[in-house]
C-alpha positions in Angstrom: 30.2 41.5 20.9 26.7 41.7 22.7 23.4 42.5 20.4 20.4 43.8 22.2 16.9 43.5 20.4 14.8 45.9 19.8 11.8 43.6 20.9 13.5 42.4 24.2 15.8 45.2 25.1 18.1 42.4 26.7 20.9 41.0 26.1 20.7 38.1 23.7 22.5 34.4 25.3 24.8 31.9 23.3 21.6 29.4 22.7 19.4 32.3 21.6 22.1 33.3 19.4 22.4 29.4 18.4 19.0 29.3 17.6 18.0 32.4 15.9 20.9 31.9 13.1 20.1 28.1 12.7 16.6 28.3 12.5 17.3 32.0 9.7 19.2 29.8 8.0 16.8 26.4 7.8 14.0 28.7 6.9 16.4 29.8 3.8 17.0 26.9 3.2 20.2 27.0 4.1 22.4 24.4 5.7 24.4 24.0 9.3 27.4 23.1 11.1 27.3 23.7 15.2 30.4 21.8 16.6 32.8 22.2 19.5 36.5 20.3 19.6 37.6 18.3 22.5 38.5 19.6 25.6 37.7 22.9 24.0 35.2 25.9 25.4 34.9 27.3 22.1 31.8 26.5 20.1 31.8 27.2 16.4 28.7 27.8 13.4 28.9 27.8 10.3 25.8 28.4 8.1 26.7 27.6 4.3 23.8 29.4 1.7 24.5 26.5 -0.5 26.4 23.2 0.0 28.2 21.4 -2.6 29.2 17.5 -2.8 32.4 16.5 -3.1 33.6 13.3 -5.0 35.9 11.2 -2.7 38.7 12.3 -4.7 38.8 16.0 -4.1 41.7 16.8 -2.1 41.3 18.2 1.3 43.8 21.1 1.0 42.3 22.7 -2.2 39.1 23.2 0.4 37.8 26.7 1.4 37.1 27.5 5.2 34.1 25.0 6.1 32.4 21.4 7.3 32.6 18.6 5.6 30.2 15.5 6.2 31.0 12.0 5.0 28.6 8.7 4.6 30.4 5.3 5.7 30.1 4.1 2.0 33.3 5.3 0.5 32.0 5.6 -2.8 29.6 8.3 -2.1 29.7 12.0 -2.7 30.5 13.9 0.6 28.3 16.8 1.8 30.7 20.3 2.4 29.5 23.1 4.0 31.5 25.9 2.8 31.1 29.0 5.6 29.3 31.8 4.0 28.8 33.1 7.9 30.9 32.1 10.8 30.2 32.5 14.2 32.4 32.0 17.7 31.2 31.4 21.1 34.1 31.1 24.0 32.3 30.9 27.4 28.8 31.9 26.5 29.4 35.2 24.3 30.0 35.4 20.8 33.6 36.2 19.9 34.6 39.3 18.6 35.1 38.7 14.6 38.8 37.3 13.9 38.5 37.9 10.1 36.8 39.4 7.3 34.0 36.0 7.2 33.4 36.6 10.9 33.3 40.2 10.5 30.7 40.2 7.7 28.8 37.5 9.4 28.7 40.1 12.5 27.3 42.8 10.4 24.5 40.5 8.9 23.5 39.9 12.4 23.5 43.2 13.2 21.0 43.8 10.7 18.7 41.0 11.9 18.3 42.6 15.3 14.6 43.9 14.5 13.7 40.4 13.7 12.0 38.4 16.6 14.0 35.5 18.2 13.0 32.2 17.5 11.7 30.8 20.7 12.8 27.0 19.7 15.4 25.8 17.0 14.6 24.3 13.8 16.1 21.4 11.7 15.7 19.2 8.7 13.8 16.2 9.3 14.0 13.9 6.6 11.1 11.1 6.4 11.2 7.8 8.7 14.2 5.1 7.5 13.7 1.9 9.0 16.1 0.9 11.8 18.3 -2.5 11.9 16.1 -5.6 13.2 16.2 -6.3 17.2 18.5 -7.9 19.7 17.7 -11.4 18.7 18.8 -10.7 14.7 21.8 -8.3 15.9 23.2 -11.3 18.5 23.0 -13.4 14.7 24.7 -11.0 13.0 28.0 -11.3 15.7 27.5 -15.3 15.7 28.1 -15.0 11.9 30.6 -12.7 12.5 32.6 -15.0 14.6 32.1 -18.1 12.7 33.5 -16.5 9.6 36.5 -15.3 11.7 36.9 -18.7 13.1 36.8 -19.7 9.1 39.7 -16.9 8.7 37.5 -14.4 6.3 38.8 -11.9 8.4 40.3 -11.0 11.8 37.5 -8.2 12.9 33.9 -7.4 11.8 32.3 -4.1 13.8 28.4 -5.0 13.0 26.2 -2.2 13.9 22.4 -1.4 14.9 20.2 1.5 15.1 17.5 1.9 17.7 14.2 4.5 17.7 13.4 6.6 20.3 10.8 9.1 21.0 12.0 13.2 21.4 9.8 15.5 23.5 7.8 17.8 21.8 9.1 20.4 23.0 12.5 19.3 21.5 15.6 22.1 20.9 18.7 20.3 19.0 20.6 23.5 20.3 19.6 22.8 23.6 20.4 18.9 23.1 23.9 20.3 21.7 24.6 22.5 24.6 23.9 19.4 27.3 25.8 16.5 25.0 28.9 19.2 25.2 28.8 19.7 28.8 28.4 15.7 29.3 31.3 14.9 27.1 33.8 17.5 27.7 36.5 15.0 25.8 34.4 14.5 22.4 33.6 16.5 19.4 30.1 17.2 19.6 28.4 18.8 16.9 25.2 19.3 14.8 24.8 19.8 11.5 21.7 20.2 9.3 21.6 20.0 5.6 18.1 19.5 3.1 20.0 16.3 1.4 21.3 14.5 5.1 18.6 15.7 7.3 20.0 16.8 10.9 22.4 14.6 13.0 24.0 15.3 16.1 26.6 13.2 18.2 29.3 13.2 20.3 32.2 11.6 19.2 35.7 10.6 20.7 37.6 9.5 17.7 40.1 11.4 15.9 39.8 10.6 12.4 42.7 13.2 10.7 43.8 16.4 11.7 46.4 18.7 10.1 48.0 21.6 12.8 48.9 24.4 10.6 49.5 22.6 7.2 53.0 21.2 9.7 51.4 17.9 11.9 49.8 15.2 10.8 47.3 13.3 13.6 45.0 10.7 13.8 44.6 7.7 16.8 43.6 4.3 17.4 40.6 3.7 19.5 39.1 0.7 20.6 37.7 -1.5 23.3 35.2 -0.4 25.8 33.8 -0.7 29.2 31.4 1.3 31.3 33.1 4.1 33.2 32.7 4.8 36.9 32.9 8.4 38.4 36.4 9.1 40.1 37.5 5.5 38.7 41.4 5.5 38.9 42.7 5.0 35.0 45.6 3.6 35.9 44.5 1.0 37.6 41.8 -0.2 34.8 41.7 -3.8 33.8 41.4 -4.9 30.0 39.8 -8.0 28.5 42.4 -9.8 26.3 39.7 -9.4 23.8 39.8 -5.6 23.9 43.6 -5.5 23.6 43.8 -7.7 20.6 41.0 -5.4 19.3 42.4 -2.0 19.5 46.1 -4.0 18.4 44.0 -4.6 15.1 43.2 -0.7 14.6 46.6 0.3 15.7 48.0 -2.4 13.0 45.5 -0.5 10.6 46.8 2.7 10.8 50.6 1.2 10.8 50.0 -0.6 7.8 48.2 2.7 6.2 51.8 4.4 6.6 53.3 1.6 5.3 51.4 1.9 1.8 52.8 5.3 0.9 56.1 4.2 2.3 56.2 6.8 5.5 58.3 5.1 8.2 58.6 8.6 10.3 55.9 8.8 12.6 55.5 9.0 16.2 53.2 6.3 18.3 52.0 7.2 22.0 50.2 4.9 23.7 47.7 2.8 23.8 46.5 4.7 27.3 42.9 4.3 29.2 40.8 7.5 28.2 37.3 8.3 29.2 34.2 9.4 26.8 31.0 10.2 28.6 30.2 7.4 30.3 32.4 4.9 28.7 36.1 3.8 28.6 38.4 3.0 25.6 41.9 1.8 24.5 43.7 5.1 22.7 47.2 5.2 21.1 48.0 8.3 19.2 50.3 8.7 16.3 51.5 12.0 14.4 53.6 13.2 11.7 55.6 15.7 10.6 54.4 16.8 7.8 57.1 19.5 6.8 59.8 16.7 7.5 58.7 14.1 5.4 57.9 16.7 2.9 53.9 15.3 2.3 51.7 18.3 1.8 48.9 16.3 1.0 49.0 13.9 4.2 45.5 14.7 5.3 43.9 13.7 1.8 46.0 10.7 1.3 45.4 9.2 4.9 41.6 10.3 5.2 41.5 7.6 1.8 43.3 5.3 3.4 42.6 4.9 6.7 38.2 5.4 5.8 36.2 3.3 6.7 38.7 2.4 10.0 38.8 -0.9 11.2 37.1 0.5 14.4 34.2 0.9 12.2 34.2 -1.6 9.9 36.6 -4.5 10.1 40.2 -6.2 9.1 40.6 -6.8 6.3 38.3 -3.7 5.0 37.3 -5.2 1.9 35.9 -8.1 3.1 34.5 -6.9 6.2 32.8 -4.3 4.1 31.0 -6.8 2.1 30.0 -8.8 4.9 28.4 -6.1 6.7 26.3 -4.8 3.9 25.0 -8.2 3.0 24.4 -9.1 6.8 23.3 -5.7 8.8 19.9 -5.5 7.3 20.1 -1.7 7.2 21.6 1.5 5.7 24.1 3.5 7.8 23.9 6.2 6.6 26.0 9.1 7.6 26.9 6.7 10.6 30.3 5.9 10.9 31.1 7.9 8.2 33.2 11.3 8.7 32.6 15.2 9.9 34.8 18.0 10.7 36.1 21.6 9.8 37.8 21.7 7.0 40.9 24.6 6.7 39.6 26.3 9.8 41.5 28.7 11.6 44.4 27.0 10.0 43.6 23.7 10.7 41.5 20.3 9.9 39.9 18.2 12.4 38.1 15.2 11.1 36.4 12.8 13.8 34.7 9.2 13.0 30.5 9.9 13.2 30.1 7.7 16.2 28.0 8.1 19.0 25.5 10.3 16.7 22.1 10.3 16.3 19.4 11.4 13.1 16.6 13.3 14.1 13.4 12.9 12.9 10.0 14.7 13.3 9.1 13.4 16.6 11.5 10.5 16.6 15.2 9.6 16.6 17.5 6.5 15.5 20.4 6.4 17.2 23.2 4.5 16.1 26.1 2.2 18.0 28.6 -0.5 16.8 30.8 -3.5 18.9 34.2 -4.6 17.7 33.7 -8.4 17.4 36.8 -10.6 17.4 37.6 -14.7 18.0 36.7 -14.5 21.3 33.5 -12.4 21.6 30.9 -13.1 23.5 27.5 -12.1 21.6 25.7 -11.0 24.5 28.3 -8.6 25.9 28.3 -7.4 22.4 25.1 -6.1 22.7 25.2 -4.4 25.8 28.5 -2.8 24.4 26.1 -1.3 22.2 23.6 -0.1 24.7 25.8 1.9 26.8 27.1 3.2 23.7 23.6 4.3 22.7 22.7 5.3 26.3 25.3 8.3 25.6 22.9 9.9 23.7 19.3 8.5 24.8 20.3 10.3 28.2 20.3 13.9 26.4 17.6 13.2 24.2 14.9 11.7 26.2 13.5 7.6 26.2 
């Protein structure tokens, strides 16, 4: 479906599109989801006239259509996005409407066609929130880290940081969307604006849950990481023992998940080098049939078990979990929390928040995390987080 203005006379583009219905909608107050699937052309929007928050509890499945956006504490409501207007875009057009929500969302547009086109996007900016402290007070956090492994509190702790960084002016999250999706053709990148989160966008490579058609059950291990080199040969890449015995931990995680609702039929693939951006990690992939094991509910039940991941937090969780909010000196946030459509198009694709970024008036903190084990190396911890962090500071702007 093409829409021609009756200002320009031309035919409108995807980003004009993107940012005439976002920045509508923030005007209304209204909230946002923009997000595209892995190794997907598709791009999706959702604009939701009125979100609602979810206690953990509420089940997945009993969901309409929508987003749903998750803080790393547990215990806190969760932001859903239910999608009052949907819109598709596969290679640069907008879809023609696949239901009665895109439909109707079509015919809205159609009557905004008199209205002039936004000539940059809008988003929420919440006010300032301090960051985490600086290199020297993150290196303490890992010695800690390892000293109360070495003392057998736990086997992993993923400490965290966030760093500030000046946006241009002149900044356009569509824009910023439309290059982090073209740089990370294997993540879920996605934006997504509300007035009570303020407007993150990221570009993240883990799988979290996903449900195919209320039938398969999905979710991965990822871990360990190392810079990646154009054309490098995967099959030839070298891992740290370090990194193995850290994404052995997350695959344990998940194992130990099925385990505590007594599901011994799953499938495990892997663990297999995969790229993200400009980085490498450790990915094993495990799935369910749902309809065979009879467990409608899969999705809800894993999302609670396997949240926060020990690729995000630590082994044991509870433990971890305390020792990270006594120690990191900040608040994540919506970092390392959880985002994804919810009973969309049949299915629900939840990814881990990593690799994501809040932005501000003029400013953004961008967020990044290291798996530290026995044998980490503080220093090397750090830098994990910089290239993790340089993912994003390359489409935003230093």
């Amino acid at each position: 479906m093409e829409i021609t203005t009756s200002v320009s006379h031309q035919i409108i583009s995807e980003a004009e599109y993107l940012t005439f219905i976002t920045s509508h909608a923030i005007e209304n107050n209204y909230s946002v989801a923009l997000w595209r699937l892995p190794n997907d052309n598709t791009k999706h929007l959702i604009v939701s006239k009125q979100h609602e928050l979810l206690t953990p509890e509420k089940l997945l499945e009993d969901l309409p259509s929508g987003f749903i956006f998750a803080p790393f504490d547990k215990s806190a409501d969760r932001i859903f996005l239910k999608a009052d207007l949907s819109f598709s875009f596969s290679n640069q057009v907008l879809d023609n409407p696949q239901n009665p929500i895109e439909i109707s969302s079509q015919a809205w547009l159609q009557t905004q066609r008199n209205e002039r086109l936004h000539s940059a996007g809008k988003h929420y900016r919440l006010k300032y929130q301090p960051c985490a402290a600086d290199k020297d007070a993150f290196i303490q956090v890992v010695e800690k880290g390892v000293a109360e492994i070495e003392k057998g509190t736990f086997e992993k702790i993923v400490p965290s940081r966030a760093k500030l960084s000046n946006i241009p002016p002149d900044f356009d999250p569509v824009l910023a969307f439309q290059r982090l999706s073209a740089a990370n053709p294997n993540a879920f990148v996605s934006i997504v604006s509300t007035p009570q989160s303020g407007t993150w966008l990221g570009a993240t490579p883990e799988l979290l849950v996903c449900v195919e058609e209320k039938s398969i059950f999905r979710t991965i291990a990822l871990a360990g990481t190392q810079a990646y080199q154009q054309g490098e040969d995967l099959k030839t890449v070298a891992w740290t023992q370090k990194d193995i015995e850290e994404h052995a931990l997350v695959e344990r995680y998940i194992v130990n998940s099925f385990k505590k609702i007594r599901l011994r039929e799953f499938e495990e693939h892997g663990p297999k080098t995969v790229v993200a951006g400009n980085l490498l990690h450790l990915k094993s992939e495990f799935s369910v049939d749902m309809a065979a094991t009879n467990f409608p509910q899969l999705g809800s039940v894993m999302l609670q078990l396997l949240h926060p991941t020990s690729a995000v937090c630590g082994v044991p969780l509870d433990t971890s979990y305390e020792f990270l909010k006594k120690n990191e000196g900040y608040d994540r946030q919506y970092y390392s929390g959880y985002l994804g459509p919810v009973n969309f198009n049949n299915c629900i694709n939840i990814f881990v928040n990593l690799r994501c970024a809040q932005l501000l008036e003029d400013k953004a903190i961008l967020y990044a995390g290291a798996g530290v084990t026995a044998d980490s190396v503080p220093e090397l911890e750090w830098k994990e987080t910089d290239m993790k962090i340089n993912t994003l500071l390359d489409v935003i702007g230093r």
